[in-house]
C-alpha positions in Angstrom: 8.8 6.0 4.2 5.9 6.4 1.6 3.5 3.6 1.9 1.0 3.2 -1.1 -2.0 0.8 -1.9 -0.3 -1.5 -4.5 1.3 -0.8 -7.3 -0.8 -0.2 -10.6 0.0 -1.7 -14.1 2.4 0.5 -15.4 4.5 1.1 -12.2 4.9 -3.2 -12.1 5.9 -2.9 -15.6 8.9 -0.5 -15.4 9.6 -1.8 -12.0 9.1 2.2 -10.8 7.0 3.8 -8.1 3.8 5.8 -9.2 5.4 5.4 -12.8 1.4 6.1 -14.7 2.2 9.4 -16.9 -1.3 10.9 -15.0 -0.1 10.2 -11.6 0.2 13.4 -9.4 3.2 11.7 -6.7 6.0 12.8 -8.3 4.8 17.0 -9.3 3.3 17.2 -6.0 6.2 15.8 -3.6 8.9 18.0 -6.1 7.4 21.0 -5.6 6.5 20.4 -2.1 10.1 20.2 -1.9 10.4 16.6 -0.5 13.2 15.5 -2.8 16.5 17.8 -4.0 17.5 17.0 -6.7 14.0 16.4 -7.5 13.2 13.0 -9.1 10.8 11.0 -11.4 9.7 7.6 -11.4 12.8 6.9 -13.6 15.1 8.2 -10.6 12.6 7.6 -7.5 15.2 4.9 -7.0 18.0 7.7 -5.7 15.2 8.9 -2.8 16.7 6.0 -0.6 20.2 8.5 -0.5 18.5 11.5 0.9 16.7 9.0 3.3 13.2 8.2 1.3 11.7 4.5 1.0 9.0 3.5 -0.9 6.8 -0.1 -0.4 3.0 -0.4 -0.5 0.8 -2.7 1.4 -0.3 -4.7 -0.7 2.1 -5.9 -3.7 0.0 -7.4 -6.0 -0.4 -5.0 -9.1 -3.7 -4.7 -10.6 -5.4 -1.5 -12.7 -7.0 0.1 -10.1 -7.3 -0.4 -6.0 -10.7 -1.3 -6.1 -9.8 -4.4 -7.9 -7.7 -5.7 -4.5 -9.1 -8.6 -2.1 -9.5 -8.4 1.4 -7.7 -11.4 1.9 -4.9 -9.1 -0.1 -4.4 -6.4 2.3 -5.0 -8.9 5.8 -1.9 -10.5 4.1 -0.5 -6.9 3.1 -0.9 -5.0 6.5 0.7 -8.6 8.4 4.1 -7.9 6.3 3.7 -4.1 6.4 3.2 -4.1 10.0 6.1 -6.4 10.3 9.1 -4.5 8.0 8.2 -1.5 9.8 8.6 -1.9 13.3 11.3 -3.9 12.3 13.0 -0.6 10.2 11.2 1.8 12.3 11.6 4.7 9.9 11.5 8.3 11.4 8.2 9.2 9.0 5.6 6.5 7.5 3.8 8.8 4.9 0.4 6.5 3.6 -0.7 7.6 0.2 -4.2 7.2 0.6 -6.9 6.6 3.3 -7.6 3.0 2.0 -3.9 2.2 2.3 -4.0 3.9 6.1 -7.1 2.4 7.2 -6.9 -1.2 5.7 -3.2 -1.2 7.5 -4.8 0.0 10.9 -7.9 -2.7 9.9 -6.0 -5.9 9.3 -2.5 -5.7 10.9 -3.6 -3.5 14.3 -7.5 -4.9 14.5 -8.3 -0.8 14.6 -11.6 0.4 12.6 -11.5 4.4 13.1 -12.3 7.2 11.0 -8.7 9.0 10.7 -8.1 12.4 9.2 -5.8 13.2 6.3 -2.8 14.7 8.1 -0.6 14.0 11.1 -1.9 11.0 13.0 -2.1 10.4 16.9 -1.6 6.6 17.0 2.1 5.5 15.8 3.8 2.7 14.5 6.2 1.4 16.9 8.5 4.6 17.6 7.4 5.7 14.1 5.4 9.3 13.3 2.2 8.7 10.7 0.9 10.9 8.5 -2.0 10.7 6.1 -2.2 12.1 2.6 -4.8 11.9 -0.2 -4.0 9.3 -2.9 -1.9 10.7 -5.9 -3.1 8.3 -8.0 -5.2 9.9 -11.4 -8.3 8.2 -10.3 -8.4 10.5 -7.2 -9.6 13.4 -9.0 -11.7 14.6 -5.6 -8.3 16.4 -4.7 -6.2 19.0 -6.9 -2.7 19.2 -7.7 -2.2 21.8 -5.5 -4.2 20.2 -2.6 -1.7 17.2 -2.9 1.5 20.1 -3.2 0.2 21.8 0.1 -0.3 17.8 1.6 3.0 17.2 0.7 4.2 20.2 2.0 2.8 19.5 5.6 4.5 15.9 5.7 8.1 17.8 4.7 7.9 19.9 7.4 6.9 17.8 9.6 10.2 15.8 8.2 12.6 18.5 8.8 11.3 19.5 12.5 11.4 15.2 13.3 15.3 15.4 11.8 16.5 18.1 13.8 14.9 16.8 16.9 17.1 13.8 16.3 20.3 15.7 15.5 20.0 18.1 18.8 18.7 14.5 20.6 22.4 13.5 19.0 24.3 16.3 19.9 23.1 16.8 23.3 23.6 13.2 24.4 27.1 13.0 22.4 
């Protein structure tokens, strides 16, 4: 499950995730190899058959992140918090340090510095991992810094799906 900030102008418009033409989601997750086929925000819709969501915590658009409310993400985080222990996807990929931290902030009450990368604390039964924003206004981190990113979180993928599919085999 990737979790982003909200969405931005043009993705509300289209209806698509990360659908600005500048946005770096869709080169960096395809050649990280997180989706085959690989897909575009035209056909981001066909990640939920090889097992991908997408949501954001907050789900008011608006042009940029900075232009979101506090009052936004406390009621953000609340339903964020809520659909995924309720789902309780194998992966919760957050696009973004202000999406992680305002999510640990306002629906767990936690103010810590995290790291990009694989996170200690989960959601419910749930595996986090942190991953610099995508979006173009994120220049700070290169294409290829968001590729090897991506990478990390698709590995960490496959090793948490074939835990589960011994886990089903051996108990079967």
């Amino acid at each position: 499950m990737f979790v982003g900030i909200n969405p931005g102008i043009e993705s509300a418009r289209t209806g698509h995730y990360f659908a600005h033409p500048r946005n770096r989601f869709w080169p960096a997750a395809n050649a990280a190899g997180i989706f085959n086929p690989e897909l575009s925000p035209e056909t981001g819709h066909l990640a939920e058959l090889q097992g991908i969501g997408f949501t954001d915590i907050v789900k008011r658009p608006t042009p940029s992140a900075s232009n979101l409310k506090v009052s936004d993400f406390r009621e953000g985080a609340d339903r964020l918090q809520s659909n995924l222990l309720k789902f309780s996807p194998l992966l919760i990929c957050f696009n973004g340090m202000t999406a992680y931290s305002n999510y640990l902030r306002h629906a767990e009450g936690i103010t810590v510095r995290a790291d990009f990368g694989e996170q200690h604390r989960m959601i419910g039964r749930s595996r986090v991992f942190v991953v610099p924003s995508p979006s173009p206004a994120n220049a700070a981190f290169s294409l290829q810094h968001l590729i090897d990113s991506y990478s990390a979180v698709q590995r960490l993928r496959t090793q948490l799906v074939t835990a589960r599919q011994d886990s089903a085999v051996t108990r079967g």
